[in-house]
N, C-alpha and C positions, 0 to 999 in steps of 0.2 A: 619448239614443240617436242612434246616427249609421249609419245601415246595418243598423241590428237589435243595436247591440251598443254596451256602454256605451263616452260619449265623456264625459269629466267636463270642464269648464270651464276654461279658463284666460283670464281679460279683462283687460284693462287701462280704465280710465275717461277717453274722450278728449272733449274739450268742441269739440274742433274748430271752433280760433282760428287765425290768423295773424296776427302783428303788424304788419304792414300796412294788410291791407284785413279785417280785423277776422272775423267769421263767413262772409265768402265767399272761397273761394281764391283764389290768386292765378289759378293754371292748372288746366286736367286735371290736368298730368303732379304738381301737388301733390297733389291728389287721390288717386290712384296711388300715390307713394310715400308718403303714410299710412298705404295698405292694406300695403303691401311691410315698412315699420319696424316696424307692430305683430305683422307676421308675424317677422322677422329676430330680432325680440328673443324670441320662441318663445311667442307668447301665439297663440290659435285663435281669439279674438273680442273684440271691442270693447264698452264700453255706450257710449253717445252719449247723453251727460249731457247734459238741457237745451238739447238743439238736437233737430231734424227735419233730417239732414240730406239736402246736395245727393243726388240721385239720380243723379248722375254719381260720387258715392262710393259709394253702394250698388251702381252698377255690375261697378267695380272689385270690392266686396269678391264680389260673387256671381261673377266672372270669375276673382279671384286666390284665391278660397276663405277667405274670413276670415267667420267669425260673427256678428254684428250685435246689441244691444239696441236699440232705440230708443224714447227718453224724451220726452214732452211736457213742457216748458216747461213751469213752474211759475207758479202767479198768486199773490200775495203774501196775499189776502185770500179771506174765503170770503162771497161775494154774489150775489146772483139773478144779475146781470152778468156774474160771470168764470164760474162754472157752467154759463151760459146759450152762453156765445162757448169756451166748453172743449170741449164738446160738440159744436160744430159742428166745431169745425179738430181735433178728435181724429177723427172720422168722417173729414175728408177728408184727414184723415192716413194712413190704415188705408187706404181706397178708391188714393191713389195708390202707394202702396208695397208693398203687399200681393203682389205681384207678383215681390219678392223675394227668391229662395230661401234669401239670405244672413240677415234677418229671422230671428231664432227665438224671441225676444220679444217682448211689448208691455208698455211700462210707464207707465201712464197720469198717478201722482203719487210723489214722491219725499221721504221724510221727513217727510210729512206737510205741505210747501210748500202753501197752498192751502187747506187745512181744517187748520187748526191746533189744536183744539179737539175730535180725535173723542172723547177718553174723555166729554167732557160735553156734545158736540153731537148728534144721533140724526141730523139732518139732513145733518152731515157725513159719518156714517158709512155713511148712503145714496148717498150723492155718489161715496164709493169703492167702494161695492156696484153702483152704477148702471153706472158707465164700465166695473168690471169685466166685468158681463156683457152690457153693449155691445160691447167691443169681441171677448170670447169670440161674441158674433153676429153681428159684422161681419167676423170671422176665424176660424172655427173651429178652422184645423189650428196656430194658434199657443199656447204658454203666455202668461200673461198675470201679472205683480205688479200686483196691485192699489195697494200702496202700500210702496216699497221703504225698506231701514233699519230699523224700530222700525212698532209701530202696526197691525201686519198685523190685514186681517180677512179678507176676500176674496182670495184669493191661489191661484196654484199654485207658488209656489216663496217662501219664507221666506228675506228676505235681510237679512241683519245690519250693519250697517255701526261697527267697531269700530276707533278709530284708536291703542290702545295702540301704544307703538314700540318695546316691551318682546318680544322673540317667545321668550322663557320664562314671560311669562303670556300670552299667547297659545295657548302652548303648552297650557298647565296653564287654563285655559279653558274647552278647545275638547278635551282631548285624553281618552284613551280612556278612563279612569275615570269621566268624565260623561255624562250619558245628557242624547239630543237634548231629552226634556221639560226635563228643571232649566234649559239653556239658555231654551228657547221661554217659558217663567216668570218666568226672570230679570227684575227690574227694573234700569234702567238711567238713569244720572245724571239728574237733573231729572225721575226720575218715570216716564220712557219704558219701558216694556213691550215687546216684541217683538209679541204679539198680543193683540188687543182684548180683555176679556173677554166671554164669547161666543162667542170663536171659538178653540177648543182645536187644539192644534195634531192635524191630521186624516194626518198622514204624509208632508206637503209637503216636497219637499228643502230642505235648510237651504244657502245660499250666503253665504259671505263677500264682500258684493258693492261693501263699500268700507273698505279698510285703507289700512296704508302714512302716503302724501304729506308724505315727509320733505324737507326743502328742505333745500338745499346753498350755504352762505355762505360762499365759499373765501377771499371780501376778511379772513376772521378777524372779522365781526361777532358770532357768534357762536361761540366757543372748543370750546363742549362741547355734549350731546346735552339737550335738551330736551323730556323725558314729561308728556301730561298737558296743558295747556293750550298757545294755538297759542303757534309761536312766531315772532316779528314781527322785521324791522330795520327800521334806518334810516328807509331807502328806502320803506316800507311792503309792502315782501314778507313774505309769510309762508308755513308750512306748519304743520301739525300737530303737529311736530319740526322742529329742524332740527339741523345740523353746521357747522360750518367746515373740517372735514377730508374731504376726496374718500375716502380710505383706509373713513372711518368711514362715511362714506355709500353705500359699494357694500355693506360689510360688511352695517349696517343692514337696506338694500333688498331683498339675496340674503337673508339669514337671515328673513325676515319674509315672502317670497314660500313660501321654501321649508318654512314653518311652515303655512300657507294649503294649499299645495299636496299636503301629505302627511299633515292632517288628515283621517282615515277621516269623520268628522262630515258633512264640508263637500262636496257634489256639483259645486260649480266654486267659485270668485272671482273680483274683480274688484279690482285694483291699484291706486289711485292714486297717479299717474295719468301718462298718456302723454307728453305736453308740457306747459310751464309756460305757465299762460296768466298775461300781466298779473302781478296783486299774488301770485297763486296760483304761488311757485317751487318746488314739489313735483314736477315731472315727473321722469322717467328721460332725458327728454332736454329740451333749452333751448327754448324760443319759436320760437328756428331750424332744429329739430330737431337738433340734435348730441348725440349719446350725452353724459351726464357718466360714466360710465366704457363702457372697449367694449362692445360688442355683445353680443360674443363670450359675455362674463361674465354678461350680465342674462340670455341665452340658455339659460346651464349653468341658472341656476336656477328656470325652466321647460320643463322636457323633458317629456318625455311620458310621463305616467302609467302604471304597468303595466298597467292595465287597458286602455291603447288598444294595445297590443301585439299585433297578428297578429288586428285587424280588419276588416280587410280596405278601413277607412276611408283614406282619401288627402286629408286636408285640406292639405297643403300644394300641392294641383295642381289644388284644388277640385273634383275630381269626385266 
């Protein structure tokens, strides 16, 4: 809700890199127009994968009006140790930012990075219980994913992350013939469950909060469209898909947003993803930021929902 009246999601997944100077920017004014591109290309909010970031960019977005997830960084292992040091820099992660009206998440773990083992570990599924209602006490007015992707137990918002590049089974999915339980049920490759058993799904909204991250190979490394496992050149870039044709890659990108976005099921999404970082060449736009197609176009295919229609919300002027 934004104003008293629904505002449904539209994010993109930015890791907020530069090729440069790697997770710090180069300038403010980069910082800035971050917040400016994920707005231009017609998305309301950001997740901020596996960074904390600068607070000169949460600035920005609480000044230009963009939306905010913010994710703690993932520990690879689940030990007294990373549990012990999670808990601290998630506390004074919460305590410095908290301040930001642009915030309207907290997402403590992600895919289960960290405790890799909840269906069989109890101790890890306290882990994501724990932080949950830590940071619901260090934050009250925010929602909080306990554990985003697959694995959900503790949670206020159920998020799926599904990278078919098919958006006719997407479609067919996700779409109105299927009821949100068969989903929340569903198992998923290797086993993965959406939520724990034990924790039924209790009416949480469901978000598609990582699709997409199709790469675009224009050298002709790759010919044709690639579903289903990633797919890799050369060079060792990869995406989840990819193309060699620019044509097929807007094609792809709009049609898969716009299947996301006009799914009755889904209360927002989250894109991936913003810029290409490194081996990761899935963004909407290059390392440099450069559109790989206009703006314009990525724009048509997030517009604004009818439901945000005569709101009386003003997210493009942030008030």
């Amino acid at each position: 809700m934004l104003n008293g009246r629904s505002y449904p999601l539209r994010l993109v997944l930015d890791q907020g890199y530069w090729p440069d100077t790697l997770m710090t920017a180069p300038s403010d004014d980069a910082l800035r127009r971050d917040v400016e591109l994920a707005k231009e290309m017609g998305f309301n909010g950001v997740r901020k994968h596996q960074k904390i970031e600068d607070p000169r960019y949460l600035y920005w977005a609480d000044v230009l009006g963009l939306l905010v997830w913010e994710e703690m960084p993932s520990a690879y292992r689940f030990t007294h140790r990373s549990v012990t040091r999670m808990v601290r820099e998630w506390a004074e992660v919460i305590a410095r930012d908290r301040s930001h009206p642009c915030i309207i998440v907290w997402v403590p773990f992600n895919e289960s990075w960290g405790v890799p083992d909840l269906n069989v570990v109890p101790a890890a599924r306290d882990a994501v219980a724990a932080l949950y209602h830590l940071t619901r006490t260090l934050d009250p007015t925010r929602l909080v994913i306990g554990n985003d992707g697959w694995e959900s137990s503790a949670t206020d918002i159920i998020g799926i992350h599904d990278y078919d590049c098919d958006p006719h089974h997407l479609r067919t999915r996700y779409g109105p013939e299927v009821e949100p339980q068969d989903v929340v049920e569903r198992r998923w490759s290797g086993g993965r469950i959406l939520t724990l058993d034990g924790f039924p799904h209790r009416g949480q909204p469901l978000c598609l909060t990582e699709f997409g991250g199709i790469a675009l190979f224009e050298d002709g490394r790759r010919p044709g469209v690639a579903c289903g496992d990633d797919a890799a050149a050369a060079d060792g870039t990869w995406g989840y898909a990819a193309t060699g044709n620019a044509a097929e890659f807007e094609r792809l990108c709009t049609a898969l947003i716009e299947v996301a976005r006009t799914t009755a099921m889904f209360s927002g999404f989250c894109y991936t993803q913003f810029a290409d970082t490194f081996q990761e060449a899935n963004g909407l736009l290059t390392a440099e930021r450069r559109p790989k197609f206009p703006i314009e176009k990525i724009r048509i295919a997030t517009p604004r929902l009818l439901q945000e229609e005569g709101t009386g919300a003003q997210p493009s002027d942030g008030r």
